[in-house]
C-alpha positions as CSV (number, residue, x, y, z in Angstrom):
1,X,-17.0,18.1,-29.2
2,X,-13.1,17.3,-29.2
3,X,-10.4,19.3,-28.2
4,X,-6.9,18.9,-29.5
5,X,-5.0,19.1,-26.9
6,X,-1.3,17.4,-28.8
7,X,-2.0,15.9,-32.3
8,X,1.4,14.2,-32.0
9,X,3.6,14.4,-34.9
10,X,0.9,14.7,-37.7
11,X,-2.5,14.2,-37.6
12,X,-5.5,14.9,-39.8
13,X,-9.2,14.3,-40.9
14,X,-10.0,11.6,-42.9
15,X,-13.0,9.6,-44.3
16,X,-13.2,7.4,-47.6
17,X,-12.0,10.4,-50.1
18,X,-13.4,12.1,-52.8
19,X,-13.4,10.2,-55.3
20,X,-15.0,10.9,-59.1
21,X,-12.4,14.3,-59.4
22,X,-9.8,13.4,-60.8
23,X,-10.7,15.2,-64.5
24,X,-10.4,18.2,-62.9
25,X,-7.1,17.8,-61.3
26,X,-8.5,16.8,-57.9
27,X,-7.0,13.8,-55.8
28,X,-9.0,11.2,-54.3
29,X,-7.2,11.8,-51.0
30,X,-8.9,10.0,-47.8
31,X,-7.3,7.2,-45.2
32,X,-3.9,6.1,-46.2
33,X,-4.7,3.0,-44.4
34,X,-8.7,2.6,-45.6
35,X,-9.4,-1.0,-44.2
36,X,-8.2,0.3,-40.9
37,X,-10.6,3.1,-40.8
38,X,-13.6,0.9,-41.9
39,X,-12.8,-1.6,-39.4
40,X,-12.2,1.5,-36.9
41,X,-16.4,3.0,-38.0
42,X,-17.6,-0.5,-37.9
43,X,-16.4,-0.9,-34.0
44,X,-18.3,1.8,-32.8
45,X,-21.4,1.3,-34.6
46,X,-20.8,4.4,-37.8
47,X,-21.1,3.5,-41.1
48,X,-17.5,3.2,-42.9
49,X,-17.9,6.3,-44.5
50,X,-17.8,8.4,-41.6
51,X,-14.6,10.4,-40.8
52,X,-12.0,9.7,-38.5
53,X,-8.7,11.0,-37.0
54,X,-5.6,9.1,-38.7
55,X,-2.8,9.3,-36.4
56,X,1.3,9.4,-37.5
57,X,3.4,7.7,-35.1
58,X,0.8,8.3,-32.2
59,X,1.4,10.4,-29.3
60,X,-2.2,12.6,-29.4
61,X,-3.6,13.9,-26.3
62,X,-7.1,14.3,-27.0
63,X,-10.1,15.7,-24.2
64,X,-13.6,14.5,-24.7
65,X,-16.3,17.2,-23.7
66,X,-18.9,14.9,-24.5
67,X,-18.7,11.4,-23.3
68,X,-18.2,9.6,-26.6
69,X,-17.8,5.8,-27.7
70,X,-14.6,5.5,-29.6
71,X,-12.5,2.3,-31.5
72,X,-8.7,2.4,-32.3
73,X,-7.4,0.3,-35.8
74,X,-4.6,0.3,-37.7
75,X,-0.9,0.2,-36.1
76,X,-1.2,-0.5,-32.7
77,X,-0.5,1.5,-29.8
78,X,1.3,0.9,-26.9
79,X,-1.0,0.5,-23.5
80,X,-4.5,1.3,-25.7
81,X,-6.9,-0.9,-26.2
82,X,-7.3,-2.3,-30.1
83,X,-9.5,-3.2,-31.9
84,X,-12.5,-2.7,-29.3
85,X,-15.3,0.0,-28.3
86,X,-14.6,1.3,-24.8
87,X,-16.2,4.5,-23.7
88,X,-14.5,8.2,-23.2
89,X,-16.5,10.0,-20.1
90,X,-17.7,14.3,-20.5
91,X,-14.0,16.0,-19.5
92,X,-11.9,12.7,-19.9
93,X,-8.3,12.9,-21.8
94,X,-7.5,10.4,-24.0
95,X,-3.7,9.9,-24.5
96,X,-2.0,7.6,-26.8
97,X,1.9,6.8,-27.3
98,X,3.7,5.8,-30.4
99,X,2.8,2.4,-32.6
100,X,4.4,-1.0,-31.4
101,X,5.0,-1.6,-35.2
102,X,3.5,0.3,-38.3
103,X,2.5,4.2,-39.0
104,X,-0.8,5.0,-38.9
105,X,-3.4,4.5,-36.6
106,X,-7.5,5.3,-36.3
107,X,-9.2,6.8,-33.7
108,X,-13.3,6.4,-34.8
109,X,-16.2,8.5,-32.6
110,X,-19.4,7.0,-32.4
111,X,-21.3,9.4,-34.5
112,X,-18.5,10.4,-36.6
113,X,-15.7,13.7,-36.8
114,X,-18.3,16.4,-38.1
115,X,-16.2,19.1,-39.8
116,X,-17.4,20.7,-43.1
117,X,-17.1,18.6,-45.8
118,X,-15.4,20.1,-49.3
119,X,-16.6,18.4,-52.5
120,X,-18.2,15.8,-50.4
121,X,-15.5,14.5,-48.1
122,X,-14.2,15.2,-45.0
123,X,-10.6,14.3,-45.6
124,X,-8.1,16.5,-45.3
125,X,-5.6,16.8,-48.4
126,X,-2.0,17.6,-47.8
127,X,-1.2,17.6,-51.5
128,X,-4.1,20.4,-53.2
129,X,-4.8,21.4,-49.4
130,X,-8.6,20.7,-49.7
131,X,-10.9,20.1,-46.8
132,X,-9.8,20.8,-42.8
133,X,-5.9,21.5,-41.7
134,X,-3.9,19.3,-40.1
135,X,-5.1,18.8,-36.4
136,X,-3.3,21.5,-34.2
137,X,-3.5,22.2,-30.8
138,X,-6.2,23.8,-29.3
139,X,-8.5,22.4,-32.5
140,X,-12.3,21.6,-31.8
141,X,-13.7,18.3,-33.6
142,X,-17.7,18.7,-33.6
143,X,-18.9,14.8,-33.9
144,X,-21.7,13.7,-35.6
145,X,-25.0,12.1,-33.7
146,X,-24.9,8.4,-33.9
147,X,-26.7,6.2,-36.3
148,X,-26.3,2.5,-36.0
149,X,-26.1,0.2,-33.0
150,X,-22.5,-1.2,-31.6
151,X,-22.7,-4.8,-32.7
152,X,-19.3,-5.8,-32.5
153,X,-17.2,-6.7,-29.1
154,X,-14.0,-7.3,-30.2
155,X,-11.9,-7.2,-33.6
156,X,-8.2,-8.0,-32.4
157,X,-5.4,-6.3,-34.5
158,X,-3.8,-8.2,-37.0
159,X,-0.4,-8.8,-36.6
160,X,2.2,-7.5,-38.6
161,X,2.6,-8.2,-42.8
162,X,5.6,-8.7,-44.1
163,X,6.7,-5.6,-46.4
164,X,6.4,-7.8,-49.8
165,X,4.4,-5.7,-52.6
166,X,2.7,-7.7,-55.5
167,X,2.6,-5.4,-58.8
168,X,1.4,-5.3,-61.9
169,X,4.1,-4.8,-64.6
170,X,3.8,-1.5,-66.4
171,X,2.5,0.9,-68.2
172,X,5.5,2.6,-68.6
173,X,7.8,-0.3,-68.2
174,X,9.3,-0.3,-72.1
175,X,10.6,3.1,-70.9
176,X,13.5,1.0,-68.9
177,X,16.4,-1.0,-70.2
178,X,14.8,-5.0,-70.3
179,X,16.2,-5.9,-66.8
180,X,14.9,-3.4,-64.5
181,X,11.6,-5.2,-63.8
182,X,13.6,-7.7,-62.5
183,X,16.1,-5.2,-60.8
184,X,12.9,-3.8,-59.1
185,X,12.0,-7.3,-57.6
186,X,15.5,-8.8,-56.7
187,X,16.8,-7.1,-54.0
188,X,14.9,-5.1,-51.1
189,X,14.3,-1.4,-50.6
190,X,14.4,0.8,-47.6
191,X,11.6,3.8,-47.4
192,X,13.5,7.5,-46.3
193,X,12.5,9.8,-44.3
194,X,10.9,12.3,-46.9
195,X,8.1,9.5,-47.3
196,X,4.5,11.0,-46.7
197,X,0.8,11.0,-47.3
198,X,1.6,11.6,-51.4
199,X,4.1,9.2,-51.6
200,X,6.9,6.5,-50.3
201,X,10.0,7.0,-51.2
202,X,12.9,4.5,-51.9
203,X,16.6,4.1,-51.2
204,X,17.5,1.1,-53.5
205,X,18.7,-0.4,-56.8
206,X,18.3,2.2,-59.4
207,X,16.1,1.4,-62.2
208,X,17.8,2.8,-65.7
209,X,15.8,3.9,-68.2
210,X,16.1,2.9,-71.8
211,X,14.6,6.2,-73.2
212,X,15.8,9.6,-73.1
213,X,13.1,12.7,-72.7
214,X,10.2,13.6,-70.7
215,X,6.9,11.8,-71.0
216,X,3.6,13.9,-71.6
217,X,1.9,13.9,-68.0
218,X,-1.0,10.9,-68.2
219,X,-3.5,9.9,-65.3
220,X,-1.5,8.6,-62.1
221,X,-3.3,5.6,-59.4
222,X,-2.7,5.1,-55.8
223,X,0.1,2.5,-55.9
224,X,1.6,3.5,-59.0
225,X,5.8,2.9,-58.9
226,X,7.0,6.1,-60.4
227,X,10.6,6.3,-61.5
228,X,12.2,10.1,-61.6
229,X,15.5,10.5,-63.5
230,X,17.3,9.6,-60.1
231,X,16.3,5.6,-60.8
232,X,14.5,5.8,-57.3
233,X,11.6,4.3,-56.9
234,X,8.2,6.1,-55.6
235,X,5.2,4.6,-54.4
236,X,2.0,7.1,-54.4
237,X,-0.5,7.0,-51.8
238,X,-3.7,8.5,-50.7
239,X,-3.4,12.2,-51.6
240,X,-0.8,11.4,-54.8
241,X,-1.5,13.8,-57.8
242,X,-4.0,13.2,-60.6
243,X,-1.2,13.2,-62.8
244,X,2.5,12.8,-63.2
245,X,5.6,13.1,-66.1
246,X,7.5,10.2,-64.6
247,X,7.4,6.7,-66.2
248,X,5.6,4.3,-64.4
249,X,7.4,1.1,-64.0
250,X,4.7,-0.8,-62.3
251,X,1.6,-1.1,-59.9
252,X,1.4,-2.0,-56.4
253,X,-1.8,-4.2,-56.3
254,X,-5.0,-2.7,-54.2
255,X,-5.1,-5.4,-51.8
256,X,-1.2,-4.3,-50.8
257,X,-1.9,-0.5,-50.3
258,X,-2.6,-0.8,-46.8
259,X,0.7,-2.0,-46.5
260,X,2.5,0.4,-48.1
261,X,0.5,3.0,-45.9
262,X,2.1,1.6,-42.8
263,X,5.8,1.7,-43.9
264,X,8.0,3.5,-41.2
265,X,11.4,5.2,-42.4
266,X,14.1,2.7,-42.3
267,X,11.7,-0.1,-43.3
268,X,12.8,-2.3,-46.1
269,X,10.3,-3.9,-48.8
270,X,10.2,-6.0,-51.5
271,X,8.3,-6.1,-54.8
272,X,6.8,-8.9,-56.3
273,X,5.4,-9.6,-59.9
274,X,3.9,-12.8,-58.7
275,X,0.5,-13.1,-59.5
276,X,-2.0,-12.9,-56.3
277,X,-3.2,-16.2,-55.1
């Protein structure tokens, strides 16, 4: 068991998602950052599946009432050690500070966070609300009993990516005057503070639109570029709605989500319709 003693400025329950929902209006939801998290499971010997504790800027003070393995991925923290198993003794207190770079970082238990799943995931959805509430102080995390063996010693954190998103062109994109693709990928945007788990948001070039009206809603993806009548750019995420009324101008490409996910406030990026190499 876990206790919450600070979840820092947001924290929350996630695992892979639930995906398979999305006809009936339900979001896949799950890590932002879902490399991070797999590398995070792996570390400690789970399978990738299992749920962990995604971290927003850091700064959680967690106690251990069980002595527990545990592995930290994703943005790195200052003083913790990355991107390696080290064990948590009965009645120890783990505390962590704030990211050296990046947003979101994973804290994985050997054995897994063991809270009830809701339509088969663990993951906590700030969007619909589905599955466990944000950590809060004073919150008790059960944890799974272990399954597989600790095989790996080290995995040292990557360094940092450079903010440049590849996207696929549309399927909206005849809905803007003929240069705003290009608009989108000439100059460099800076994410704002309103920017969370359902979507980036962007201070930039606007992107005009060459068609009056409101589109019928249609199916939305993580990493979908959704223009609103203010010409701003927004890039879903994780827990992003099954479906929107905004044009669509483009797609961030899979690969580049987990960079997207790691996008501070104040942080400028750049789109790209270069094809992947």
């Amino acid at each position: 068991m876990i206790e919450v003693l600070a979840p820092g400025p947001y924290a929350s329950v996630q695992d892979l998602g639930r995906p398979g929902y999305a006809h009936l209006g339900v979001p896949r939801s799950g890590a932002a950052d879902a490399p991070s998290l797999r590398l995070a499971n792996r570390l400690v010997g789970n399978a990738e599946t299992l749920a962990g504790i995604e971290l927003t800027l850091g700064r959680a003070r967690l106690r251990f009432l069980d002595a527990a393995w545990v592995a930290l991925a994703g943005a790195p923290l200052a003083g913790a050690d990355m991107g390696a198993p080290f064990r948590v003794p009965a009645g120890g207190e783990l505390r962590l500070g704030a990211p050296v770079w990046g947003l979101r970082t994973y804290l994985a238990v050997r054995g897994g966070i063991a809270v009830e799943p809701v339509l088969g995931s663990r993951s906590t959805d700030s969007l619909s609300g589905l599955g466990p509430e944000p950590l809060r102080a004073g919150a008790l995390l059960p944890v799974g009993p272990p399954e597989g063996e600790i095989s790996v010693d080290l995995a040292p954190p990557p360094p940092p990516r450079a903010a440049v998103l590849r996207v696929l062109p549309g399927p909206r994109d005849d809905w803007f005057v003929p240069e705003a693709p290009a608009e989108l990928c000439g100059r460099p945007y800076t994410v704002t503070p309103d920017s969370n788990r359902v979507g980036v948001r962007l201070r930039g070039p606007g992107l005009a639109r060459a068609k009056e009206g409101e589109l019928p809603s249609e199916g939305m993806v993580a990493g979908a570029v959704q223009v609103p009548p203010s010409g701003q750019p927004i890039v879903f995420l994780a827990d992003h709605p099954p479906t929107g009324g905004y044009p669509v101008i483009a797609v961030v490409r899979e690969a580049d989500l987990p960079v997207v996910a790691q996008l501070r406030p104040g942080d400028e990026v750049r789109f790209t319709a270069r094809p992947a190499i």
